[in-house]
C-alpha positions as CSV (number, residue, x, y, z in Angstrom):
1,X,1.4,71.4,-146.3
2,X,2.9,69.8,-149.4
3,X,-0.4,69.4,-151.0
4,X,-0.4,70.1,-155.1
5,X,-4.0,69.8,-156.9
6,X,-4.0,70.5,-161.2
7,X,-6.6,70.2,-163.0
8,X,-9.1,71.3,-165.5
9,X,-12.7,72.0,-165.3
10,X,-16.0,73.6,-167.3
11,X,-15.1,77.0,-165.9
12,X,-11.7,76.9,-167.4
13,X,-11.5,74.3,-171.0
14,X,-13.9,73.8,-173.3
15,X,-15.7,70.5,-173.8
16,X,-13.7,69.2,-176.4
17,X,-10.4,70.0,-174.4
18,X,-12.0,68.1,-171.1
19,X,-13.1,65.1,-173.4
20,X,-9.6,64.3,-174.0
21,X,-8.6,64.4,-170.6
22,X,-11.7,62.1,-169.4
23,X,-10.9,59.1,-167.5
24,X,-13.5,56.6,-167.6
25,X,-14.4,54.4,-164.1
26,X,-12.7,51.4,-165.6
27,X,-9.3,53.2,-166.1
28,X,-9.5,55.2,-162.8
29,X,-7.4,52.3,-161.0
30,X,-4.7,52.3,-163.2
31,X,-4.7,56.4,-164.1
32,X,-4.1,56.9,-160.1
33,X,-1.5,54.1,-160.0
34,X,0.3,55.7,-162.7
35,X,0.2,59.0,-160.5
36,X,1.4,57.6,-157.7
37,X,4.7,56.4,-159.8
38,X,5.5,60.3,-160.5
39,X,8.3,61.1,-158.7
40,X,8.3,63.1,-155.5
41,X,4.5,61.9,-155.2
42,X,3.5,60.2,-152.1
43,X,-0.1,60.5,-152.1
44,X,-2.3,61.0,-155.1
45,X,-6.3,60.7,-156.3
46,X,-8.1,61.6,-159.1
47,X,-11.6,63.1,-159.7
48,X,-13.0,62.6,-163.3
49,X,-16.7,63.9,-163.8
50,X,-18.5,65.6,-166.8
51,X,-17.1,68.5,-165.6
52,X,-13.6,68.1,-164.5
53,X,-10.6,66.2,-164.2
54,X,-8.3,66.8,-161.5
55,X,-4.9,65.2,-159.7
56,X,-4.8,65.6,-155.7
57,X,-1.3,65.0,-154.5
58,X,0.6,65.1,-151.7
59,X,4.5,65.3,-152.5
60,X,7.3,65.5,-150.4
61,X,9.1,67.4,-151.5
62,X,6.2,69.6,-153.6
63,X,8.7,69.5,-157.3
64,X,6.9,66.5,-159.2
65,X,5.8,67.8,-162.7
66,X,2.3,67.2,-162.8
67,X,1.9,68.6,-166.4
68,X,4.1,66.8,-167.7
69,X,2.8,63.8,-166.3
70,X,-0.6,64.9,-167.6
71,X,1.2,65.2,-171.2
72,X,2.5,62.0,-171.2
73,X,0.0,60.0,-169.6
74,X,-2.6,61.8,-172.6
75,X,-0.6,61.7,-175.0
76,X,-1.3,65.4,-175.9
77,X,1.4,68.7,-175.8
78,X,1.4,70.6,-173.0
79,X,1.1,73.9,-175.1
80,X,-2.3,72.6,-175.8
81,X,-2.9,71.9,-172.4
82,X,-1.2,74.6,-170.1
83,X,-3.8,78.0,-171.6
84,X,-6.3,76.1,-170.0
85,X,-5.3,74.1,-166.5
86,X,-5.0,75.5,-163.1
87,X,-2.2,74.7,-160.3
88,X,-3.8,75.0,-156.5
89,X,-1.1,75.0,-153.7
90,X,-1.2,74.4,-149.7
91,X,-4.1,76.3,-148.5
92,X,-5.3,76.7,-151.9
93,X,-6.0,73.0,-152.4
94,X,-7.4,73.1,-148.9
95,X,-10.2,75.4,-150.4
96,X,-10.5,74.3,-153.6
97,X,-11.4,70.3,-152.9
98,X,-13.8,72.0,-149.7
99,X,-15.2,74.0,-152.5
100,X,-16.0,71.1,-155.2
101,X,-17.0,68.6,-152.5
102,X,-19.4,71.1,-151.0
103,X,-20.9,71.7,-155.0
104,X,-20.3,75.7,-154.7
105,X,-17.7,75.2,-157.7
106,X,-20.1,72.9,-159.5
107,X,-22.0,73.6,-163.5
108,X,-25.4,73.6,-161.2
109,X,-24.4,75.0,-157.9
110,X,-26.0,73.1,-155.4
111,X,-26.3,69.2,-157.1
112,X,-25.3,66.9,-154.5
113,X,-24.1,64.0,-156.9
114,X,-20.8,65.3,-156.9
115,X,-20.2,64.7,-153.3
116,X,-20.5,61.3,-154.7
117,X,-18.6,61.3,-156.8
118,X,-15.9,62.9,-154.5
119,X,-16.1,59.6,-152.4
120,X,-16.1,57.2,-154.8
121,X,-12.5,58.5,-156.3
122,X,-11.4,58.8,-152.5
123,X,-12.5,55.4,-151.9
124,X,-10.6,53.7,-154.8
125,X,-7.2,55.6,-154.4
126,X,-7.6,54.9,-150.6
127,X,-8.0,51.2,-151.4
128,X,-4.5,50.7,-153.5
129,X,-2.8,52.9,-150.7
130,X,-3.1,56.4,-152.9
131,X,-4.5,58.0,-150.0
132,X,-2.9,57.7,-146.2
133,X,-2.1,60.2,-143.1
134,X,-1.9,63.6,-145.3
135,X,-4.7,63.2,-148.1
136,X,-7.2,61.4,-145.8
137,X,-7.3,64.3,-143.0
138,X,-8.0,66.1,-145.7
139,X,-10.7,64.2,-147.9
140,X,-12.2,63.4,-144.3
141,X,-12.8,67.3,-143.5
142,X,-13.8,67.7,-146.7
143,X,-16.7,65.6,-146.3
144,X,-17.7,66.9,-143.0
145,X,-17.5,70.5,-144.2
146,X,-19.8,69.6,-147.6
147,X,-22.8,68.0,-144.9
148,X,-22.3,70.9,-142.9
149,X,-23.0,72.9,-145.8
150,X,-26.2,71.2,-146.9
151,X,-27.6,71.3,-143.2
152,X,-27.0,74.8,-142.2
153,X,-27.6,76.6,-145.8
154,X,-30.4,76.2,-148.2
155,X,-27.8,75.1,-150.9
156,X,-29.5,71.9,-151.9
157,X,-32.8,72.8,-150.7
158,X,-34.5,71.7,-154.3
159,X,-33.4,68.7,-155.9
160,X,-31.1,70.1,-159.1
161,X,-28.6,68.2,-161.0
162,X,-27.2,68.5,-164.8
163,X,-29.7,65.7,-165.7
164,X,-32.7,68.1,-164.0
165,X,-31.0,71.1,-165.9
166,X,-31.4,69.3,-169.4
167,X,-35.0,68.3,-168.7
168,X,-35.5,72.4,-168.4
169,X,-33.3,73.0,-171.6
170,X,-36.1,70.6,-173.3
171,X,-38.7,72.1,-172.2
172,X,-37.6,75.5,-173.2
173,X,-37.0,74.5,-176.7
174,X,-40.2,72.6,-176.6
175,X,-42.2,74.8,-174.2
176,X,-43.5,71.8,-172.7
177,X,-43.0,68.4,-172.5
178,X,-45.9,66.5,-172.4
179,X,-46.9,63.8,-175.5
180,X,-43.1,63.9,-176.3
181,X,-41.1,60.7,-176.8
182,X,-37.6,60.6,-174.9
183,X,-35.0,58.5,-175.3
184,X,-31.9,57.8,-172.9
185,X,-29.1,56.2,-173.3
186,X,-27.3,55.3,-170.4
187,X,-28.6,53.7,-167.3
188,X,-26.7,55.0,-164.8
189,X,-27.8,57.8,-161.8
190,X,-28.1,60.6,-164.8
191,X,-29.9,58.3,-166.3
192,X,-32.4,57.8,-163.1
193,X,-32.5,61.7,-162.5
194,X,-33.2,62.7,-166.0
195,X,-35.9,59.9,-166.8
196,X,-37.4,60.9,-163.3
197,X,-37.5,64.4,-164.1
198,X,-38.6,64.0,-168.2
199,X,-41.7,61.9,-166.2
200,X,-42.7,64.3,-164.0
201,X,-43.1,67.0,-166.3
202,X,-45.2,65.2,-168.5
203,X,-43.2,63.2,-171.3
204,X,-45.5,60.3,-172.5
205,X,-42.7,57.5,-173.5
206,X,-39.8,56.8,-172.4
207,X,-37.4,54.3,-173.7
208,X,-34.3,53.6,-171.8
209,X,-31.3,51.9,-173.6
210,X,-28.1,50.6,-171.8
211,X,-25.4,48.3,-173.7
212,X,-26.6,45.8,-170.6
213,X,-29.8,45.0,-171.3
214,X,-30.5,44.3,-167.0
215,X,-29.1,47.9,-166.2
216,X,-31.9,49.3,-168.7
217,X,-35.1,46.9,-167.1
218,X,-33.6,47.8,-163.5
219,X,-33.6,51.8,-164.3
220,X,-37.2,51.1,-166.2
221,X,-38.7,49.1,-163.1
222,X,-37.8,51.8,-160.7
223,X,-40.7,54.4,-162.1
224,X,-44.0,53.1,-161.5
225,X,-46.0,55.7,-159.7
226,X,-43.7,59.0,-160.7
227,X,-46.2,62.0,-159.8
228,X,-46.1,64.9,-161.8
229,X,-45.6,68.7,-160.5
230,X,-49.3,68.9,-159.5
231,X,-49.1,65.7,-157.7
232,X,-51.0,63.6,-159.8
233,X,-50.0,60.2,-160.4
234,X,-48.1,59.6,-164.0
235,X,-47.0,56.3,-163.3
236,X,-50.2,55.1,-165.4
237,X,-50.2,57.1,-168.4
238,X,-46.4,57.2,-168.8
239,X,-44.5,54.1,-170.8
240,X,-41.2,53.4,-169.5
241,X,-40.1,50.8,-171.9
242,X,-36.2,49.1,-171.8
243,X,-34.5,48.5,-174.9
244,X,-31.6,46.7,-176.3
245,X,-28.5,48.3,-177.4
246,X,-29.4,46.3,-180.8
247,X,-32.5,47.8,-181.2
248,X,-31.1,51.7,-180.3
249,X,-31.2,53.2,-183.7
250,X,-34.5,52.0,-184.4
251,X,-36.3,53.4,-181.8
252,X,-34.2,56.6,-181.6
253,X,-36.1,57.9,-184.9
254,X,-39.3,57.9,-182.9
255,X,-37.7,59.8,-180.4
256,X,-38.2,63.9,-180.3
257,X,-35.8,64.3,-177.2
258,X,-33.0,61.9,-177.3
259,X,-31.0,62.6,-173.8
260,X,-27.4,60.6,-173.8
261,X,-25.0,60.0,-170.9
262,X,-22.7,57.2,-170.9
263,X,-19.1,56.2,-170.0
264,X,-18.2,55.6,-173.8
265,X,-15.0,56.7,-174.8
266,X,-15.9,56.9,-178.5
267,X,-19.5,58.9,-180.3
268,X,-22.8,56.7,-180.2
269,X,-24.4,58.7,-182.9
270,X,-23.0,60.4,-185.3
271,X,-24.1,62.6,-188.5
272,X,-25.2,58.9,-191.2
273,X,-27.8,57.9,-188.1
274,X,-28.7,61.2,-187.5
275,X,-29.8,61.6,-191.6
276,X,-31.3,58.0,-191.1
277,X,-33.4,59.5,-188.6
278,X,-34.8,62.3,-190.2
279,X,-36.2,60.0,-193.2
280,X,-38.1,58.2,-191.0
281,X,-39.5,61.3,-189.5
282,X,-40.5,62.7,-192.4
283,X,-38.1,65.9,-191.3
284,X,-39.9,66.8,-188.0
285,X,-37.2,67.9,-185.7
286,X,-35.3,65.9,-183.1
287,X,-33.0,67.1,-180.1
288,X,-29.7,65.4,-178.2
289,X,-28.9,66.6,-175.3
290,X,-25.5,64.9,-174.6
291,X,-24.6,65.7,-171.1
292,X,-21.5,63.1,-171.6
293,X,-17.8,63.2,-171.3
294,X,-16.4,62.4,-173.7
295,X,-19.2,63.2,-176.0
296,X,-22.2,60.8,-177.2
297,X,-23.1,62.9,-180.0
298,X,-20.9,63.7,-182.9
299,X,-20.6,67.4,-183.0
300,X,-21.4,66.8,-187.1
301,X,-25.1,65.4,-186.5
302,X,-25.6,69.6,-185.6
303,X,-25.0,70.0,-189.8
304,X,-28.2,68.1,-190.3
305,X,-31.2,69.5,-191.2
306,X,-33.9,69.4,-188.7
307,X,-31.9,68.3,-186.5
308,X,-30.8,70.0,-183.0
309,X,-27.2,68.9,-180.5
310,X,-26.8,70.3,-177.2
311,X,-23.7,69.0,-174.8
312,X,-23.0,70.1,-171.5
313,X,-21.6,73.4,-172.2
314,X,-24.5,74.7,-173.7
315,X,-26.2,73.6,-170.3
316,X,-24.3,76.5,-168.5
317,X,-27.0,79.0,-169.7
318,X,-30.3,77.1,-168.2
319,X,-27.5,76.5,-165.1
320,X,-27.0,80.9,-164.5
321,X,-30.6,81.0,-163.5
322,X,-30.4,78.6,-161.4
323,X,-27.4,80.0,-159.8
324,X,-29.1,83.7,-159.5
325,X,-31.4,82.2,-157.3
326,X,-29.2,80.9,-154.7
327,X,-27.1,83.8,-154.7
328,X,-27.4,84.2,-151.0
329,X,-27.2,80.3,-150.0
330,X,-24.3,80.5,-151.8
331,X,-22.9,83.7,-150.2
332,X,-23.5,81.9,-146.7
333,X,-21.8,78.4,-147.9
334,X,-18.6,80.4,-149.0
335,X,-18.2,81.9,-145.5
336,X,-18.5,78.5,-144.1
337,X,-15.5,77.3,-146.5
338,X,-13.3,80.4,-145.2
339,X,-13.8,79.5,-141.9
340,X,-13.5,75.9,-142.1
341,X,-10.1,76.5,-144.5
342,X,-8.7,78.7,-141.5
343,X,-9.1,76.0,-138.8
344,X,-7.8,73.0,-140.8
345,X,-4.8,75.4,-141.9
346,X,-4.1,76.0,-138.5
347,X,-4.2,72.8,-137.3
348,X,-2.1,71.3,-140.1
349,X,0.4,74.1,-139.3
350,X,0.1,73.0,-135.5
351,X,1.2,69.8,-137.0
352,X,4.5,71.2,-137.9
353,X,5.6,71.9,-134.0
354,X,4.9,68.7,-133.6
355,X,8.1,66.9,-133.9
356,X,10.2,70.3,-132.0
357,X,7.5,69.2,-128.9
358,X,8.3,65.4,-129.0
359,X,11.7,65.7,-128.9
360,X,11.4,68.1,-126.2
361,X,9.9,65.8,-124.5
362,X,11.8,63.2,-124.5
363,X,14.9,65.7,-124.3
364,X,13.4,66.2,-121.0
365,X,12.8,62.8,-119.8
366,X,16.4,61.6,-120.9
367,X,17.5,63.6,-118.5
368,X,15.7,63.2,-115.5
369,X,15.6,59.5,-115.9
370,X,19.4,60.0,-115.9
371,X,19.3,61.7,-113.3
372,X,17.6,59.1,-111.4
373,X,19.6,56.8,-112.3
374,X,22.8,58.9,-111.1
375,X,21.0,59.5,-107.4
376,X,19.8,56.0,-107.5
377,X,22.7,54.9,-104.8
378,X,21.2,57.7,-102.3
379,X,18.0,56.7,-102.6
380,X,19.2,53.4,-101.9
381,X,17.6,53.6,-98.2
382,X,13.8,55.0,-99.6
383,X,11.4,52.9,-99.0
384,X,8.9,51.8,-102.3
385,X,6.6,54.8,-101.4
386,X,9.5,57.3,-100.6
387,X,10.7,56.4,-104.2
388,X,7.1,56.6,-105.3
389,X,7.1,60.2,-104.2
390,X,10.6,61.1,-106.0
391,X,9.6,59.5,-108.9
392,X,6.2,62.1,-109.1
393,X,8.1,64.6,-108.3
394,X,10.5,64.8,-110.8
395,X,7.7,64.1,-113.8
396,X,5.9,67.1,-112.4
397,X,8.6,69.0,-112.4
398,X,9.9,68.1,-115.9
399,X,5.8,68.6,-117.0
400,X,5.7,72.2,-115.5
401,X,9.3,73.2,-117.1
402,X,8.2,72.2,-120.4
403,X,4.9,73.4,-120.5
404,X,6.0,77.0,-121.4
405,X,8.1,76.2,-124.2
406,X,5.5,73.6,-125.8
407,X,2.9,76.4,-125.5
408,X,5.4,79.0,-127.7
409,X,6.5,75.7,-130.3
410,X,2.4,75.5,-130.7
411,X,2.2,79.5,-130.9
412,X,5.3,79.4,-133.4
413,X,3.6,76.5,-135.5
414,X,0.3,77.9,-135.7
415,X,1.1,81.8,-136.6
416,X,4.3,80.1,-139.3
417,X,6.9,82.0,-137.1
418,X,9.9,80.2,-138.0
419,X,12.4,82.3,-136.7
420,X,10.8,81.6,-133.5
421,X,11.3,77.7,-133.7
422,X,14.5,77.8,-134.7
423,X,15.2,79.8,-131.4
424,X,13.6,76.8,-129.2
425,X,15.5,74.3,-131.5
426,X,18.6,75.7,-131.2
427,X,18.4,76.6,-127.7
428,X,17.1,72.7,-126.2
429,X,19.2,71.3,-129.3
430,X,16.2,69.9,-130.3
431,X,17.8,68.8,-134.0
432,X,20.2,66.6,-132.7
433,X,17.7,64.6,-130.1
434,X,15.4,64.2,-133.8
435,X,18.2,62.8,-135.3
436,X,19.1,60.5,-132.1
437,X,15.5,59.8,-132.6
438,X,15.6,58.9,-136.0
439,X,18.7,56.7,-136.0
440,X,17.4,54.9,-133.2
441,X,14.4,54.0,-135.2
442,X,17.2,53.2,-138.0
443,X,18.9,50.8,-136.3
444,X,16.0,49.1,-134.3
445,X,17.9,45.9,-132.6
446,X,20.6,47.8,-131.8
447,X,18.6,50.4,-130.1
448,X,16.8,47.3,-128.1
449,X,19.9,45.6,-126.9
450,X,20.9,49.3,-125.2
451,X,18.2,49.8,-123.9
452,X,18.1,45.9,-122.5
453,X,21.5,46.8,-121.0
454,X,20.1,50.3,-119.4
455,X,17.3,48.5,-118.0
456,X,19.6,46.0,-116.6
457,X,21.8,48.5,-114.6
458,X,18.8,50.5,-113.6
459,X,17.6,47.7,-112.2
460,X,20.7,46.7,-110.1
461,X,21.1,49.7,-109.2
462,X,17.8,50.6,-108.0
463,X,15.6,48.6,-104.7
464,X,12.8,49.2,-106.6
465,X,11.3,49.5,-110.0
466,X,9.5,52.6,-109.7
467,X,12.7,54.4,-110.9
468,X,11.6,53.6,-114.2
469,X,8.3,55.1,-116.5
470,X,5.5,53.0,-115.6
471,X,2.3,52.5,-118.0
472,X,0.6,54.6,-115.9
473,X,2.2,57.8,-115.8
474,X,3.1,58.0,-119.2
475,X,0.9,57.4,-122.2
476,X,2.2,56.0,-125.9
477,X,0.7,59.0,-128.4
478,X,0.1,57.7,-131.6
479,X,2.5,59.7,-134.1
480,X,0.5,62.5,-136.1
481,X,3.8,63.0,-138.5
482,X,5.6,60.4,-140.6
483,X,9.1,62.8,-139.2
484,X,7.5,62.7,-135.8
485,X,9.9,60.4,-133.7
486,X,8.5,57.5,-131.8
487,X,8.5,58.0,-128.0
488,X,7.1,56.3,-124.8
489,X,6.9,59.3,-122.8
490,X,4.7,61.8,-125.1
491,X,1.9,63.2,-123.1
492,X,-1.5,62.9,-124.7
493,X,-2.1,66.3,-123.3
494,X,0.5,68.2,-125.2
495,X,-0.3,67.5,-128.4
496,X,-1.7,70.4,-130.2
């Protein structure tokens, strides 16, 4: 497997190492074309959350310099960079992206949004071609392995995400949230989650702000009736009020909580608002939680008095607790992963024999069909089911002589024996019926206008077209390689 996944994520950089790696939604198009460019890449996507940035590849062969793509796409030196990255390989990348889609190597172990956000990247880079016959087995698995997760572990049995574990960072500083005024900036799903959560544990206004004014009356109108932790109804008590982005700094210096989260590439607020702020408040203190990436909040508003900045890394306190909990759900999803990385290493090393067994095949076939062809003057006197009767005959006998050596190419594949391959290569010259195979495909009109001329003679040769394959005893098998050669006479039931 030729896969090759780099990256960087909370676990490994800081924040403001990850900020400058960030790739907003409107550059992800281009940032994957660009990675598909690299040489040696054939297959590429990239995942760019709050908590990591990473490349998926697929490379034949696996040499392109990812780094130093990374450097120069950034702009940024790699000594800067390389303390921090890490390089996944093979099987590694196999449990790695099973890992991340499945939320075991998330900040809150267990959120499903990144799942999400998993598909959306998969989705763009499949639709500009980044992703085809060795990335989407993959990405496809991966998806299956992250529900499988969810249903047969309690992983995501409560509702947590990073915007649920800021709403329990403010109501540790604050010890509880209700009368406060929140404000959020950013009307995306963190958006939703975090004013959904700030309302159910009691916060008594909430503005939302979005630089569309729609997006912030469409997140506001989606709130009426939000029940608190006893049940009780909020949606009554509770102001959800939209705001325009022209308006923001005037109503943030009501605020007490202000939580940001938005796609921009460049601060919001920054130390002169933050000093605005506090003489409107009289000096009572005010707290950002900026779960963004790149960050909301300039890291200078902290110097103000009276004033309070928490970003996403200081979230990875509240998040340990919530990990210790689901210690064991987490235990029970990791042996899932191993055994889920075995079999879809095994069956992408199956893959391998794949080629040695069509080419056996059709090794095989050549030469009984030639065969038939050289008899075909003795059979002469058969009648249509006489021939009928050859013709089975010799398929089940070429079926039954190749069925041992397919069964070792498949044992040989699976286990990475080499050697063992090369024996079975070498001994049914298997390379040079690949590279017939391959310069027939090569030199396609050619290839027809023998094969026109074969037919022909078989056919004067032969009282009767049964000599030749017919559809029915022999199936087309889609081809699970791009070095698998295309063959009419590969049995379905071979394939690994």
């Amino acid at each position: 497997m030729n896969l090759v996944l780099i990256g960087v994520n909370h676990k490994s950089a800081p924040l403001q190492v990850r900020e400058r790696l960030a790739i907003p939604a409107a550059r992800l198009q281009e940032a994957t074309l660009s990675l598909l460019s690299v040489p040696c890449v054939r297959e590429g996507m990239i995942l760019s959350t709050c908590n990591r940035v990473e490349f998926l590849t697929y490379q034949e062969p696996a040499q392109a310099d990812l780094l130093e793509f990374i450097q120069n796409y950034f702009a940024i030196e790699k000594d800067a960079l390389h303390p921090y990255m890490y390089e996944y390989r093979a099987s590694e990348v196999v449990r790695h992206v099973f890992r991340v889609a499945s939320s075991l190597d998330s900040l809150v172990v267990g959120e499903p949004q990144i799942l999400g956000q998993v598909k959306e990247s998969y989705t763009l880079a499949r639709s500009i071609g980044g992703v085809n016959n060795n990335l989407d087995p993959l990405m496809q698995r991966a998806f299956t392995v992250a529900r499988k997760v969810r249903h047969q572990t309690s992983i995501g049995i409560s509702s947590v995400s990073i915007a649920s574990v800021a709403v329990d960072l403010a109501r540790k500083i604050f010890g509880s949230l209700q009368g406060k005024t929140v404000l959020l900036m950013g009307a995306g799903k963190m958006g939703e989650l975090a004013a959904r959560s700030m309302m159910q544990h009691g916060a008594s206004t909430i503005y939302v702000c979005n630089r569309t004014y729609e997006r912030a009356v469409e997140l506001a109108g989606k709130f009426p009736g939000v029940r608190s932790e006893s049940g009780s109804a909020t949606g009554q008590s509770a102001i959800v009020q939209p705001i325009s982005y022209d308006l923001l700094h005037q109503y943030a210096a009501t605020a007490d909580i202000i939580v940001s989260c938005t796609g921009a590439e460049q601060p919001i607020f920054n130390r002169k608002h933050a000093e605005q702020y506090m003489q409107r408040r009289k000096q009572r203190p005010m707290f950002f939680i900026d779960i963004a990436v790149p960050r909301d909040v300039d890291p200078e508003i902290n110097s103000v008095e009276g004033v309070f900045v928490y970003n996403i890394d200081d979230l990875q306190a509240v998040a340990v607790s919530n990990l210790s909990s689901r210690t064991k759900e987490a235990k029970d999803a990791e042996a899932i992963i191993r055994a889920e990385v075995e079999r879809y290493s095994q069956r992408m090393q199956s893959l391998n024999g794949v080629p040695s067994i069509v080419a056996l095949q059709q090794s095989l076939e050549d030469v009984r069909q030639n065969e038939m062809r050289r008899m075909a003057p003795r059979l002469a006197n058969l009648s249509s089911e006489q021939l009928q009767a050859v013709e089975q005959m010799t398929r089940s006998l070429v079926h039954k002589l190749q069925h041992a050596p397919i069964q070792a190419i498949k044992r040989a594949a699976q286990e990475g024996d080499r050697e063992t391959l090369a024996v079975i290569q070498t001994v049914f010259d298997l390379d040079r019926h690949a590279k017939q195979a391959e310069n027939a495909e090569t030199t396609e009109a050619a290839g027809n206008a023998e094969q026109q001329a074969a037919d022909a003679i078989a056919h004067s040769e032969l009282q009767d077209a049964a000599f030749l394959p017919t559809p029915d005893a022999t199936a087309v098998a889609t081809p699970v390689s791009a070095t698998a050669p295309k063959t009419s006479s590969l049995k379905e039931d071979c394939l690994p």
